[in-house]
N, C-alpha and C positions, 0 to 999 in steps of 0.2 A: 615430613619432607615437603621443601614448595614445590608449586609446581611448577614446570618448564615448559614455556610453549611450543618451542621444537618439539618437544614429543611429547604434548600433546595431542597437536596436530598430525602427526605421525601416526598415532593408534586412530583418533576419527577419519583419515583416509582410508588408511588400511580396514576398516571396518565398514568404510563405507565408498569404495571405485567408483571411479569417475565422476562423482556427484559434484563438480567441479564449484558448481552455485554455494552448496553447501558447504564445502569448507572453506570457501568466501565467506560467508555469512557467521559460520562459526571462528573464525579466528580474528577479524575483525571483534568480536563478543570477548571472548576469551582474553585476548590481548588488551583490551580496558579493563577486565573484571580479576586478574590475575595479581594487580599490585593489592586490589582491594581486597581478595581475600587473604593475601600475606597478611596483610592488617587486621583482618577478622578471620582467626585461625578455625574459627568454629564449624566455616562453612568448606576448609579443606576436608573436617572431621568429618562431615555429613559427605562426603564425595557429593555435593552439590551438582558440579562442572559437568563430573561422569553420566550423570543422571539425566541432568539436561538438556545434552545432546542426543539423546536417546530417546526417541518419540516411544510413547505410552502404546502407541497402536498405527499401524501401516494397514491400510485397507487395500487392495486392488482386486479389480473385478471387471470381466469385458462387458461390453457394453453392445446388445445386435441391433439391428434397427433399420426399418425396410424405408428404403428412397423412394422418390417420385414413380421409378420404371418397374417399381416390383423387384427391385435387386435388396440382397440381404445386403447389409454393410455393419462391419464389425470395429470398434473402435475400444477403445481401454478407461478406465475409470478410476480414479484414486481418488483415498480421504487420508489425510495424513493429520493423529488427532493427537500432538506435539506434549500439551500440558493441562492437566483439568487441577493444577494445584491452588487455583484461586476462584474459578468459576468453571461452567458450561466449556468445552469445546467451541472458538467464536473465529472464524476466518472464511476468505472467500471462496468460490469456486471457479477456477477458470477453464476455457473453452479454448484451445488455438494449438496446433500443430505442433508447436513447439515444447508440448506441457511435456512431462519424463518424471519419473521419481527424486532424481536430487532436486531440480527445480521447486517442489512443490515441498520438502521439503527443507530447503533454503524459505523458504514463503514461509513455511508453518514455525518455524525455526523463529524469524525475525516477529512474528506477529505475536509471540508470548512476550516479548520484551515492550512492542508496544499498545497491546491490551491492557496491559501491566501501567502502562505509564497513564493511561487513560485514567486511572484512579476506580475505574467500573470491575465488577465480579465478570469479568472472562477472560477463560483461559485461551489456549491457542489451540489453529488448526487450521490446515488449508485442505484445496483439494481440486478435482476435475478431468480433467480429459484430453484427449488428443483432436478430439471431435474438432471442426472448425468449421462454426456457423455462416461464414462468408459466403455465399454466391448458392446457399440452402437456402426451397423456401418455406414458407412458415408452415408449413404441415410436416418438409422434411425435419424442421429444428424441434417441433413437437411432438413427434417419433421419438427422435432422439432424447429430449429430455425427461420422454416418462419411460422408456425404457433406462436411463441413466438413475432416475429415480428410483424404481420398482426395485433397484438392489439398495441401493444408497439408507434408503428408507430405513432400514433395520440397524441402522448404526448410530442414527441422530434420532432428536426429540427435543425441546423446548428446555430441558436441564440436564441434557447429556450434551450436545451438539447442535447448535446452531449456525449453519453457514449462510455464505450473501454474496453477492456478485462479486464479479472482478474479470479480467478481459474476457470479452467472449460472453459476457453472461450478463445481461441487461432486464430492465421489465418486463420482456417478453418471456425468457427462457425462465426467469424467477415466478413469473406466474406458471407456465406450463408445467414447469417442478411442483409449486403448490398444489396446482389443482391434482396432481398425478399421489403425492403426498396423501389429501384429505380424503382423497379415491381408496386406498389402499387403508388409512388408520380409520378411517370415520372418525375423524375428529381436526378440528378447527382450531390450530393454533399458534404460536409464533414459533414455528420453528425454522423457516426461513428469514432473513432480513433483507430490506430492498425491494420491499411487496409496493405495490400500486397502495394508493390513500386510499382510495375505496372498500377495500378489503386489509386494515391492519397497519399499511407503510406510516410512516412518517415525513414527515414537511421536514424538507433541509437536506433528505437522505442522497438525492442525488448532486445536490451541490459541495456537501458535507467536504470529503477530501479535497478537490480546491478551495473552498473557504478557507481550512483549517489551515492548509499550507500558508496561504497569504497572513492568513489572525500567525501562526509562528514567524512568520518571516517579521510582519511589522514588531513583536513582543522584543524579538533579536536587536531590532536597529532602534524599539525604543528605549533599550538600554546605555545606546550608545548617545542616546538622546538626538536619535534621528526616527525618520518614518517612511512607508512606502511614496507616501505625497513625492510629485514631481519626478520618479525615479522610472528609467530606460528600464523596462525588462525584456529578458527572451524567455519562450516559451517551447518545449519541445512536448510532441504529438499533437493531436487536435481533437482527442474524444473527451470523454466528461470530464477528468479532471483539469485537462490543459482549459476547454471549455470557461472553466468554474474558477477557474485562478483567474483568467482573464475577467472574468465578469466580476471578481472581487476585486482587483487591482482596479481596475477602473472604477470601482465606488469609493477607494480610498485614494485615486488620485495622482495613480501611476501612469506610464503607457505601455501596453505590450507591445512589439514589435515583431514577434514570429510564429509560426505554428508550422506542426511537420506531418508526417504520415513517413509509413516504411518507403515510399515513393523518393522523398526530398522535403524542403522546407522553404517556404515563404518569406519573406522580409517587407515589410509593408511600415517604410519610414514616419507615416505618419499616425500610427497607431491603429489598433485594430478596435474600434469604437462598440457601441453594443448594438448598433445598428451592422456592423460589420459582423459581428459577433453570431447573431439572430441568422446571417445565411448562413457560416462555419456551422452551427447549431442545426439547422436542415440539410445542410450538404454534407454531414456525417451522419446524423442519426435518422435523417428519413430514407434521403436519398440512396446514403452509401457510397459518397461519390471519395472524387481525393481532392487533393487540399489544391493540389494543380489547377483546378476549376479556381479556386479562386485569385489564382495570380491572373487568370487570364477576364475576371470577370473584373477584377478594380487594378487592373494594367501595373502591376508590380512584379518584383525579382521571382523568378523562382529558381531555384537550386537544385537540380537534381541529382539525386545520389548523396545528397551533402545531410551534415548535419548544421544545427543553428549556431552553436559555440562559438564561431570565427567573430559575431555581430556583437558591434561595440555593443556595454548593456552598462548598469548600475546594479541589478540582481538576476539572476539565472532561477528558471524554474523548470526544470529538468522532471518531464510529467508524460513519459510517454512507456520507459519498459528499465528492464537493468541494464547496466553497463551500456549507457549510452555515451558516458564522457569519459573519455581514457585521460593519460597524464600529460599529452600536449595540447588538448583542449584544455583541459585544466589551465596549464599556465597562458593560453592564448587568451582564456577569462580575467585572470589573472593580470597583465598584460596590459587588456585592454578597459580595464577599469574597473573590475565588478568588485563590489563590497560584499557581495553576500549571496550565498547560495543554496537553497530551501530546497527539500526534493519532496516532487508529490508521488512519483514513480518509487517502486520499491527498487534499491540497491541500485538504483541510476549512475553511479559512479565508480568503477575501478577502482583497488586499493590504491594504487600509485598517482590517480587525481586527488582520492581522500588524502595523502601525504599531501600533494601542492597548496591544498587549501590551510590544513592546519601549519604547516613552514609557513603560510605568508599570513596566517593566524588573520583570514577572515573571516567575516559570520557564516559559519558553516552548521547548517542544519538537515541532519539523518532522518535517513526517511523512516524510523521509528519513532522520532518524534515528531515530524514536520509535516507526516502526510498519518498520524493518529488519527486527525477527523474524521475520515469514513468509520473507521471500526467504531471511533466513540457515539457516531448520531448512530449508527446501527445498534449499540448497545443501548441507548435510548428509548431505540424501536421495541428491544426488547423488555423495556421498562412501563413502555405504553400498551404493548401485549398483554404484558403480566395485569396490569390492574388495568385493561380492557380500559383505556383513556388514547385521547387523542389529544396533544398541543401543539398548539399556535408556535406558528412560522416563527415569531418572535420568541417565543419562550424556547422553542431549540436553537435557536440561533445563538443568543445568547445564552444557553446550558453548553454549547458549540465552543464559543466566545472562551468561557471560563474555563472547560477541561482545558482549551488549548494553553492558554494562561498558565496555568495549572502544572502542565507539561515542560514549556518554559522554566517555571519556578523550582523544578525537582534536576534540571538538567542544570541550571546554575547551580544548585546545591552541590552535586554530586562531582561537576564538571570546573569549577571556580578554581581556574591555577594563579591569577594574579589579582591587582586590584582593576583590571583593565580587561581581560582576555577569560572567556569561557572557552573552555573545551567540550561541546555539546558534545562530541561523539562518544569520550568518555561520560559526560552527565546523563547522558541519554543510555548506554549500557549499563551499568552501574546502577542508577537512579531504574532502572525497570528491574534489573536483575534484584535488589534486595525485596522487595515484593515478593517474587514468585519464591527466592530458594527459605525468606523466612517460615511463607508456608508450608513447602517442604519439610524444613525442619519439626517444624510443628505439628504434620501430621504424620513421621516415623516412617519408615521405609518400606514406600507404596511406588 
């Protein structure tokens, strides 16, 4: 019998309330991967679908932790460890207020699809906390992260689980994790990713995801026998990745034009240079400040309350959180000229913007495959763990370079509806989804 996505999605809500993110996350999936298993009836046999949306293992656990004044504070902890059908447990961990079980689970959900596209042995998993490291200071974030550890610890290991940053969760907190790890195993080894060079990291790791974004964006338009050179962009947030896009559009010859924070967003007509770039870069990650400071410090627009989307552009780089672009920014993009749209943020778009893009059949690239570079240079890291090696800046970059390529090449495969027009969001579901459910099948109902 096929399957029907109406009730499909019907049983994954009802099994899983309010998780709103996640059956976002899952029907979008589903609804690409549904014609393709009419086609290959094999993977109806296997209840594949069923399977899939069903994490292997839900961790939660509180987390206590004494502040600056002697007061206990209690905060919640999750690992959500989605799929080990191809590898290790491999996703990040995030820090902010906002964290909740369907979130983190929408997270772990998407990041087997694009582990998976990476072409590397890991599976999926995300995970973290309600904790919010903001306006803590660094002995309170290190409280917290070795008591966040001291549980965590018993669930991961270097080929059970490996996690790596992700909001909230920087060098700082990824060391204090480690150090609180090797305290507790007596033993030295990659089981985090995102570590300092000095001790294990890898060169690229924090550029990784805006690289990767921009290497997919160019691979897009160099199909169409264009390129980022010369090309308007906008940019939304302004921490590492929005960061890290910009510094790679400008080496290939772009201009970016915006950067945002929860605050509002900037518009700076004449591009954001790496000389502009270098204080964005201290005034978020030394400082802490907000992006405000710099409308007032090189006397341009700021927007408050606003998002970026309304600014004419040529590519959108949507790099700050989910559901940042609903369906009349979409067509306001649309509109106003943009050919292409690359997400380095996970889920940064609404379904009903996802609709605007594919009706005006732009380059439209999902953030399972567009913003894969962080996970792939971290799987890297843990390629340089395993055999106790360290490489050059160059030699990840372009191993960087190639998965993304790579990435590109599996989503035309899978996604090629004309002689003219990719449908990445199907090539990008589809093209990760046969990976993971053939090992499924292959290893019997685990």
């Amino acid at each position: 019998m096929a399957y029907n996505l109406k009730d499909f999605m019907a049983k994954v809500i009802a099994k899983n309330p309010g998780e709103v993110e996640f059956h976002q996350a899952v029907h979008e999936v589903v609804e690409s991967v549904i014609p393709f298993i009419e086609e290959n009836p094999k993977y109806e046999h296997g209840r594949i679908l069923e399977r899939i949306v069903e994490p292997e293992r839900v961790i939660m656990f509180r987390v206590p932790w004494l502040d600056d004044k002697g007061i206990i504070q209690v905060n919640r902890g999750f690992r959500i460890e989605m799929s080990s059908a191809i590898g290790p447990y491999k996703g990040g961990l995030r820090f902010h207020p906002t964290v909740n079980l369907g979130i983190l689970k929408f997270l772990a959900f998407e990041q087997v699809f694009k582990n998976s596209l990476t072409t590397l042995p890991m599976g999926g998993g995300k995970g973290g906390s309600d904790f919010d490291p903001k306006g803590k200071s660094d002995n309170e974030v290190m409280k917290f992260c070795q008591s966040f550890m001291t549980e965590l610890q018993r669930h991961i290991g270097p080929n059970t689980d490996v996690p790596a940053g992700d909001i909230g969760v920087g060098g700082r907190e990824i060391g204090f994790m480690f150090g609180q790890y090797k305290r507790i195993r007596d033993e030295f080894t990659g089981v985090l990713t995102g570590k300092a060079l000095e001790w294990g990291g890898s060169l690229i790791r924090p550029e990784a995801t805006g690289y990767g974004t921009v290497y997919f964006a160019e691979e897009m338009l160099n199909l169409k026998g264009d390129s980022v050179k010369g090309k308007i962009c906008t940019v939304s947030g302004s921490g590492n990745v929005a960061q890290y896009t910009i510094e790679k559009v400008n080496e290939l010859g772009g201009k970016c034009v915006t950067l945002s924070d929860s605050g509002g967003y900037i518009y700076d007509p004449d591009g954001i240079d790496n000389d502009k770039l270098n204080y964005v870069m201290h005034l978020k990650n030394v400082k802490r400040g907000r992006i405000q400071e710099y409308a007032d410090k090189y006397d341009v627009q700021y927007f408050e309350g606003q998002r970026p989307w309304g600014v004419k552009c040529d590519i959108a780089f949507p790099s700050a959180t989910q559901n940042e672009i609903n369906a009349d920014e979409a067509k306001t993009l649309i509109k106003n000229g943009c050919i292409c749209v690359a997400e380095g943020a996970n889920m940064p778009s609404v379904p009903e913007a996802i609709e605007v893009y594919l009706e005006n059949k732009i380059l439209y690239g999902p953030a399972k495959a567009a913003n894969a570079g962080g996970v792939a240079v971290s799987g890297l890291e843990m390629s340089q763990n395993s055999l106790r090696l360290s490489w050059t800046r160059e030699e990840v970059d372009n191993r960087l370079k190639g998965i993304m390529k790579s990435i590109h090449e599996t989503c035309v495969k899978y996604g090629r509806e004309s002689s003219d027009y990719v449908n990445y969001v199907a090539g990008a579901n589809i093209g990760g989804f046969v990976k993971v459910a053939d090992s499924m099948m292959a290893q019997g109902v685990v």
